[in-house]
Rosetta silent file (secondary structure, phi, psi, omega in degrees, C-alpha in Angstrom):
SEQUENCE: XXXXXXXXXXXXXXXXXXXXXXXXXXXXXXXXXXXXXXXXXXXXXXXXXXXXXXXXXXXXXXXXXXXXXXXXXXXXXXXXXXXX
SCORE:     score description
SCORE:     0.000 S_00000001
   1 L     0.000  144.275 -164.353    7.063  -15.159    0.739 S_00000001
   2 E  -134.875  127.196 -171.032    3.079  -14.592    1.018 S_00000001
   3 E   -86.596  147.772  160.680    1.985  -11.398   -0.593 S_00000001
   4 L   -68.916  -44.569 -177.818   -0.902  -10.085    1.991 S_00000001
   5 L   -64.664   -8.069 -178.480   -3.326   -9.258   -0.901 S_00000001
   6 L   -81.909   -1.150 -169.571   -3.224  -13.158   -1.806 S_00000001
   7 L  -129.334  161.122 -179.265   -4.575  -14.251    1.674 S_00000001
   8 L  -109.903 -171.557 -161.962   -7.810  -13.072    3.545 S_00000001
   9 H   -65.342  -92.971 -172.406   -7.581  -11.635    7.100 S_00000001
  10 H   -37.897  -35.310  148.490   -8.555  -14.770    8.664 S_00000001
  11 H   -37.837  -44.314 -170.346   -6.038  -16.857    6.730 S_00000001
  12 H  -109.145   -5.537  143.795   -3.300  -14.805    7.947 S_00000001
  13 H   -41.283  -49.863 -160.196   -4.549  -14.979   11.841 S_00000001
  14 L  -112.964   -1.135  143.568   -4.111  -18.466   11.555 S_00000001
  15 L   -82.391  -29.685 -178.871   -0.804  -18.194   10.251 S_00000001
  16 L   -87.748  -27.290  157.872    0.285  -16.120   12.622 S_00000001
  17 L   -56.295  -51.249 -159.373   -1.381  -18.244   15.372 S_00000001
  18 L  -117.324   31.026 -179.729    0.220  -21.014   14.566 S_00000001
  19 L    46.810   35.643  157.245    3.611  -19.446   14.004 S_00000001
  20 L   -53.429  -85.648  157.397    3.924  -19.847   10.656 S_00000001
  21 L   -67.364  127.697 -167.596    4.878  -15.903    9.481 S_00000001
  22 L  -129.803  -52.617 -155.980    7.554  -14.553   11.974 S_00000001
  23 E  -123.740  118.256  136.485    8.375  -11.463    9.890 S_00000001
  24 E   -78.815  141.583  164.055    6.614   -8.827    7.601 S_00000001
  25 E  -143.914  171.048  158.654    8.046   -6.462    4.825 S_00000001
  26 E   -24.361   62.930 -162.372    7.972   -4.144    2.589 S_00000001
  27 L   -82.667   -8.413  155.411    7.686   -5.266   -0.998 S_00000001
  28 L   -71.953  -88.924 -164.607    8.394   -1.309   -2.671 S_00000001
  29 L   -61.243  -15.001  163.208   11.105   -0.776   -0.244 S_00000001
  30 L    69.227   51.030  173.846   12.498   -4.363    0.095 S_00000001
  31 E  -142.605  148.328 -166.705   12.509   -4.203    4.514 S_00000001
  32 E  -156.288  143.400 -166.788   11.339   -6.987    6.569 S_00000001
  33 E  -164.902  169.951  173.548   10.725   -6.630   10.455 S_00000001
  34 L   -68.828  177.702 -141.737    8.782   -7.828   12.952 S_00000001
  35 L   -99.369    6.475 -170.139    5.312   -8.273   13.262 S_00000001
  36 L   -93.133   -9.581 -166.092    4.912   -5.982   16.261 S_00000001
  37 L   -63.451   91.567 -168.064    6.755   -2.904   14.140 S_00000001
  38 H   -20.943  -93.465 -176.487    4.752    0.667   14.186 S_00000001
  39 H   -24.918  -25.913  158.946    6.325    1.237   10.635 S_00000001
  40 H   -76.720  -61.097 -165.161    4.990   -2.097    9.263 S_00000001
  41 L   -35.294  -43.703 -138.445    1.439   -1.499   10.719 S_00000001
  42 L   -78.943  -34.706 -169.051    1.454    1.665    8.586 S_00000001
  43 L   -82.019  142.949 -165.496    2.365    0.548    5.370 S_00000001
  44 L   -68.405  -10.092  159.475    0.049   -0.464    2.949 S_00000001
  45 L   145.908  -50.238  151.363   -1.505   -3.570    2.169 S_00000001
  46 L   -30.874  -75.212 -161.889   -0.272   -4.151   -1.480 S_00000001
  47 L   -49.208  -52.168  170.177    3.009   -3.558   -0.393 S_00000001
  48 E   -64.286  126.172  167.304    3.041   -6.034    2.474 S_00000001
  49 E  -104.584  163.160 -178.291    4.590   -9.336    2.305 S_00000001
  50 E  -132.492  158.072  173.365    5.137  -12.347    5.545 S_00000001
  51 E  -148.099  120.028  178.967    8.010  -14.401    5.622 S_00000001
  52 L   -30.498  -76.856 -152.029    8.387  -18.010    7.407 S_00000001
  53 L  -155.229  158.053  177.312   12.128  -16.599    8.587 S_00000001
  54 H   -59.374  -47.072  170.118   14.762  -14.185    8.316 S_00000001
  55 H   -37.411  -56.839  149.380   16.469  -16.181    6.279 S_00000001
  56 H     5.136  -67.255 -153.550   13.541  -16.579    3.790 S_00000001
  57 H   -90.271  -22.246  146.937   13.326  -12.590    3.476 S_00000001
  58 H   -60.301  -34.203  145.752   16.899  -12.611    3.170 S_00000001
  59 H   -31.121  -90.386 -174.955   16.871  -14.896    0.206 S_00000001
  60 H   -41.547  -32.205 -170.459   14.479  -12.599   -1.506 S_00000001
  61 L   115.378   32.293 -165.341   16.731   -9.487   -1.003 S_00000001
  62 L  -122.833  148.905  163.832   14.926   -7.085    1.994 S_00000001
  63 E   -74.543  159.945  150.188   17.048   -5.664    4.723 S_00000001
  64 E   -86.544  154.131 -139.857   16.183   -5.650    8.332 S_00000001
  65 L   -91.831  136.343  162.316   13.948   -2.477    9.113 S_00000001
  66 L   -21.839  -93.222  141.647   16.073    0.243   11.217 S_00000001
  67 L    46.843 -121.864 -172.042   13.422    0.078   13.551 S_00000001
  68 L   -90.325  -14.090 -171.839   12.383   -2.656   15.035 S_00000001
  69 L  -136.421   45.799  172.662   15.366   -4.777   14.154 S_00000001
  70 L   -32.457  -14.933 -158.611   18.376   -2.509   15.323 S_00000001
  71 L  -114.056  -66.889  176.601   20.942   -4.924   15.729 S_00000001
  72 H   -53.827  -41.953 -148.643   20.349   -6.888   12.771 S_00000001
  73 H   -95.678  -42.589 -160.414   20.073   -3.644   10.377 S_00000001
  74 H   -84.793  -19.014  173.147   23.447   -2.191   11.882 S_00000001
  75 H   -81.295   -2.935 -175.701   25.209   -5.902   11.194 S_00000001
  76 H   -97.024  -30.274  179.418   23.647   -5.828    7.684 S_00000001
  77 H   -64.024  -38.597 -179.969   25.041   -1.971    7.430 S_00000001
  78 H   -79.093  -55.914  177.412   28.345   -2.730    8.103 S_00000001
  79 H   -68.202  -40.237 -179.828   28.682   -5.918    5.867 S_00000001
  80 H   -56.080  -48.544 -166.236   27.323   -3.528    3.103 S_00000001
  81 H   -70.467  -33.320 -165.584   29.727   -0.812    3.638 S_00000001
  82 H   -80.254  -11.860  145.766   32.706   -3.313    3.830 S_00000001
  83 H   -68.800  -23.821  170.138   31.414   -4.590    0.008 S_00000001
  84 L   -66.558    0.000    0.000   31.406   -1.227   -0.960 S_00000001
């Protein structure tokens, strides 16, 4: 996991470039989505983290974002309710 404020602009271009970072999230809200997601763009800079893979951001503990990752987020919704 790569906190955004720990990298400069160009640094994370060139990660991104070279397919490094596949996913951003959320580090308050603990959601991770693609890198194309309106709802990522928005959110602020502190907050944003990249991740290598889902797995990765699954490790750490973030959901997939409603959003952008519909599919994923309704199979993670479901295994949650059936732990409940």
């Amino acid at each position: 996991m790569i906190s955004h404020s720990d990298i400069t602009t160009r640094e994370l271009q060139r990660m991104i470039h070279r397919y490094t970072i596949h996913l951003g999230g959320n580090a308050s809200l603990k959601i991770y989505g693609t890198l194309h997601c309106r709802s990522g763009k928005r959110m602020k800079k502190v907050n944003r983290v990249f991740f290598e893979s889902e797995a990765e951001a699954i490790a750490h503990g973030y959901r997939p974002c409603a959003h952008c990752m519909r599919a994923a987020y309704q199979q993670w919704k479901l295994r949650k309710k059936q732990v409940e």
